[in-house]
N, C-alpha and C positions, 0 to 999 in steps of 0.2 A: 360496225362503223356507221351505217347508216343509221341505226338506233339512238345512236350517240348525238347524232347532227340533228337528229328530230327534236334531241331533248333539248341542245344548243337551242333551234330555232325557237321553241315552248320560251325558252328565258325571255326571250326577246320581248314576246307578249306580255311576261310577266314583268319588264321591267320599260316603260312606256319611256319616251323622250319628252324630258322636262323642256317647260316655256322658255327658252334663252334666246337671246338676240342675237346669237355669234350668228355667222353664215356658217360655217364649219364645223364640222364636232360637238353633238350636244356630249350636254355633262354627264346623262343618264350613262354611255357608253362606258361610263369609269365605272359607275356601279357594275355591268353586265361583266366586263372583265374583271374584277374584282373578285365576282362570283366566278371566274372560269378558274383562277389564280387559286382559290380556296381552296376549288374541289378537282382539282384537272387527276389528282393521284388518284381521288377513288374513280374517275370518270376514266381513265384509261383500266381500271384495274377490274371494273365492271366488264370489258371487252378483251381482257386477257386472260388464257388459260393460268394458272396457277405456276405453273413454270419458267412462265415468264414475266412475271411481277418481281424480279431483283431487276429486268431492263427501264422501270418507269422511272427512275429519277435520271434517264437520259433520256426518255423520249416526253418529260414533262416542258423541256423548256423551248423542243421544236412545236410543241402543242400548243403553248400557252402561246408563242409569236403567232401563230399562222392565223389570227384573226384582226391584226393591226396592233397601233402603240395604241394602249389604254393611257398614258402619259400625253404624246402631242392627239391624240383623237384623229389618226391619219389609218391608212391603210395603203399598200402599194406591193411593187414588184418584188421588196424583199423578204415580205410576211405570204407572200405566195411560195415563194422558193423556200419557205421552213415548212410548209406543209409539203411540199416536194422531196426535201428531206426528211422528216417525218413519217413519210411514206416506205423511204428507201430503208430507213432505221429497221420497221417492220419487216420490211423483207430481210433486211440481214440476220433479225433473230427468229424469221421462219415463222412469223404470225401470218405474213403474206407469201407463197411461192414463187419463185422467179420463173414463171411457165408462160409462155406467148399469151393462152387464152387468161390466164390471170391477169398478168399485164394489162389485156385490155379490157377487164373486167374493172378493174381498180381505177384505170380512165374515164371509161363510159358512164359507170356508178359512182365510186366514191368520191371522186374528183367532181364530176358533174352538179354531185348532191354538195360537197365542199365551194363550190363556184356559187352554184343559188345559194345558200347563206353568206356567203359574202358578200354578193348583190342587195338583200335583204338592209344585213347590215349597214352598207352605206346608205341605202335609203333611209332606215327609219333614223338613224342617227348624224347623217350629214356628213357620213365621213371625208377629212382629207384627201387629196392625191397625194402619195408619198413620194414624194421627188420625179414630179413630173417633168415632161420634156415639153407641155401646152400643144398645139397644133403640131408641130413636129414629132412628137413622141407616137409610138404605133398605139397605145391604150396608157389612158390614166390610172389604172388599179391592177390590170393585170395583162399575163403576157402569153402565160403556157396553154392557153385557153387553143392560142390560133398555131403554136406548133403541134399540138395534138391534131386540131382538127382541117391541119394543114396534112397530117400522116392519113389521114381518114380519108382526103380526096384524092390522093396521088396515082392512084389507078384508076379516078373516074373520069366520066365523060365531058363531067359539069365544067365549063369554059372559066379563066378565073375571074375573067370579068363578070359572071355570072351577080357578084358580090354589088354591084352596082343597079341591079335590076329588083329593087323588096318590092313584095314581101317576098323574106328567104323563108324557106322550108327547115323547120328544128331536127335539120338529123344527120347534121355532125356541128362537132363546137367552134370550128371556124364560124360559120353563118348565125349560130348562136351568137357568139361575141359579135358582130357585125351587127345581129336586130338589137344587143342590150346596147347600143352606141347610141346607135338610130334614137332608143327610146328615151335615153337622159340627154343628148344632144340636140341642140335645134340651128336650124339653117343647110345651106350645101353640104351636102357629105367632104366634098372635096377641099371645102372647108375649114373643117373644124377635124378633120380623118387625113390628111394628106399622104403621109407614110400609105395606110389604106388605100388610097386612091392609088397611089403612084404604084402599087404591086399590081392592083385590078388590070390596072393601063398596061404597064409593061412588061409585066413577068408572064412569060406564054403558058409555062405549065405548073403544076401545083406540084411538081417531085423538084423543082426549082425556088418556088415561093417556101417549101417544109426547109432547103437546107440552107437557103439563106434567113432564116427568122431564125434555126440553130446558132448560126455566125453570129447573129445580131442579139440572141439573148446571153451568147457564152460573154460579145462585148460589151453592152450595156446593161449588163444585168450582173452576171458572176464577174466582169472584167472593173466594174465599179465600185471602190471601197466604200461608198458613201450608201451603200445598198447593201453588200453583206457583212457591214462592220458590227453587227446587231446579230448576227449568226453565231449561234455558240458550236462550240467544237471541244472536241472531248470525249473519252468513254465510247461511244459507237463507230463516230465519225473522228477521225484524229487530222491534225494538219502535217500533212507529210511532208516535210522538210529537206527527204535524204537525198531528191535530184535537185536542190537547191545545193546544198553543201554535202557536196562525194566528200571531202579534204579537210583538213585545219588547215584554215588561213593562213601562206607565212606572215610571217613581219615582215612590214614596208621598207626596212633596210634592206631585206636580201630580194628583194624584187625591184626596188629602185636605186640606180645610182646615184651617187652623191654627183651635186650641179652646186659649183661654186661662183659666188658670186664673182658678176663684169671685173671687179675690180680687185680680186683676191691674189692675181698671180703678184702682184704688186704692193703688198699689202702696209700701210705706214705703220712704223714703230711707233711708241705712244715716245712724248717728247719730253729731254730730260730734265733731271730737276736737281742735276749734282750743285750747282750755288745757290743750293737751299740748305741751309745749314741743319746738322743733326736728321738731314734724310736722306738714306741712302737704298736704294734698290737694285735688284738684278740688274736693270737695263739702264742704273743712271748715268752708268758713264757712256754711253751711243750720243753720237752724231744724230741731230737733230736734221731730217731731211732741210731742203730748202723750202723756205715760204709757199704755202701757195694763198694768192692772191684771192682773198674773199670779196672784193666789188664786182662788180655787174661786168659781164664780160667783154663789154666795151669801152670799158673806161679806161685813159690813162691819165699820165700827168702832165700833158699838155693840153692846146685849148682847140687843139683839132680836131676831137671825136672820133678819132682811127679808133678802131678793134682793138684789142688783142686777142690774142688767140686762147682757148680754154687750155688750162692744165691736162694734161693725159693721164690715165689711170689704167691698168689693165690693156688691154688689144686697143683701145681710140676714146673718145669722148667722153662725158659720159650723159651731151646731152650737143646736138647739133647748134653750131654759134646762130644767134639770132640778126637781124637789120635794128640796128636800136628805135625807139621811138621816141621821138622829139630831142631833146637836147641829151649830152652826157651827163653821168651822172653825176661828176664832181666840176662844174659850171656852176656859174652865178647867173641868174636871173638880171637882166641890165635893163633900165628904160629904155625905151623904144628911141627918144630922143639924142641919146647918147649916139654919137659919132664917132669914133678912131681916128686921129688924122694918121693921113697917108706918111709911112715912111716911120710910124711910131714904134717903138720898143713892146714887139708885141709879148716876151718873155714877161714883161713885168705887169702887174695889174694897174689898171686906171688908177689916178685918187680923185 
């Protein structure tokens, strides 16, 4: 693996970042991934025993992620977590063993030498932050860096605020990620780091700061679709579905009741149409219910503006009576000049 990463970083050299004016992502980066894309089958198959050359067409597409999108020219927390998988892959087909001292063998080394090419990377190519969180977020590119090297201090001496006092000493990968901040960042640590800041400050001990950065990568990292929606799955790794769905679903008829509408106990027959000549239907000989009044609930036929009352339908209303606003609805608009005299015929209209 390390052999391999050598060769990765050799390309680099051999593929220089063209003149561009983006701030972001040079173009050259597309050529380097292009080259990883071409050759990732024989580059894994150089470092596999023979036996295990039918696992490379699953473990080419955690490879070819775990160095950023060659498309937007980014890099972030979720092309780390395919080299994390990547990793696990190997171990499940026993190229890596699952033995403590392995374990952190594969940490210290492979990972380590995986972290400095990536660093590289965004330097000479300008890479992206892939869906940054800006001063809020705990790191722009990567994340596993400080739960490793969060497990690395948990039984030591070293104070957490220690992280506050550079230069730090390179001998575990928390304080590593800490000085590569330091060195592409400029101004107060406290800053442009806050999350940073805020653990130095408050978190007393470092078996506290390891399992809260767990919490905090399972939620904003794996708990994010917009982060491992680019995660393939399949063949090594499968998406297990079975403690989502124990059962077949019933049908929403035999788990919900039927809810009939407000006004179903009462329901109108449609209205007849028997003095219509040559039509005749089931229902045309029924009694047409009584009228109900379609004007505005306050109207009647006088010039008083009383109420009346809403029709009923079902259990009561089917809409609370309002206070009318301004005149009724079946009124005439009259000059302001116009007077009534006293004692007039108020049944009949002016002339």
């Amino acid at each position: 693996m390390l052999q391999l990463f050598d060769k990765l970083d050799a390309w680099i050299d051999e593929v220089p970042p063209l003149p561009t004016p983006q701030r972001f992502g040079n173009l050259a980066f597309r050529v380097w991934g292009r080259r990883i894309e071409d050759e990732a089958a024989s580059l894994l198959a150089d470092i596999l025993p023979p036996e295990l050359t039918p696992a490379i067409p699953h473990l080419t597409p955690y490879f070819v992620t775990s160095f950023g999108s060659f498309t937007r020219m980014d890099y972030g927390t979720g092309h780390e977590t395919s080299f994390a998988l990547l990793l696990l892959c190997l171990t499940l087909v026993r190229f890596f063993e699952p033995t403590q001292q392995q374990e952190r063998d594969i940490v210290l080394t492979v990972f380590l030498r995986y972290l400095r090419l990536c660093w590289k990377l965004q330097d000479v190519y300008r890479l992206e932050p892939a869906g940054s969180h800006g001063v809020w977020g705990l790191d722009d590119y990567s994340f596993l860096g400080y739960i490793f090297g969060s497990a690395q201090l948990r039984d030591s001496d070293v104070p957490v605020s220690a992280v506050l006092h550079p230069p730090l000493p390179p001998s575990n990968l928390y304080f590593l990620s800490i000085t590569r901040i330091r060195e592409v960042k400029s101004g107060p640590f406290h800053e442009h780091s806050s999350q940073l800041h805020s653990i130095a400050c408050g978190v007393p001990r470092w078996a506290k700061v390891n399992s809260g950065l767990f919490k905090m990568y399972e939620a904003e990292v794996l708990g994010k679709r917009v982060v491992v929606q680019h995660i393939p799955l399949g063949g090594l790794l499968e998406w297990n579905v079975s403690s989502a769905v124990d059962q077949e679903s019933p049908s929403p008829s035999s788990q919900m009741p039927d809810t009939p509408a407000p006004w179903a106990a009462t329901a109108m027959p449609p209205p007849t149409v028997s003095n219509r000549t040559g039509v005749s239907t089931s229902w045309s000989h029924t009694t047409a219910p009584s009228a109900i009044p379609t004007a505005a609930p306050w109207t009647s036929n006088s010039m008083t503006g009383h109420r009346t009352s809403l029709p009923q339908r079902g259990a009561g209303p089917l809409f609370a009576p309002q206070v009318p606003v301004g005149v009724s609805a079946n009124t005439t608009l009259r000059p302001a000049r116009y007077n009534r005299p006293s004692g007039a015929d108020t049944t009949q209209p002016p002339k």
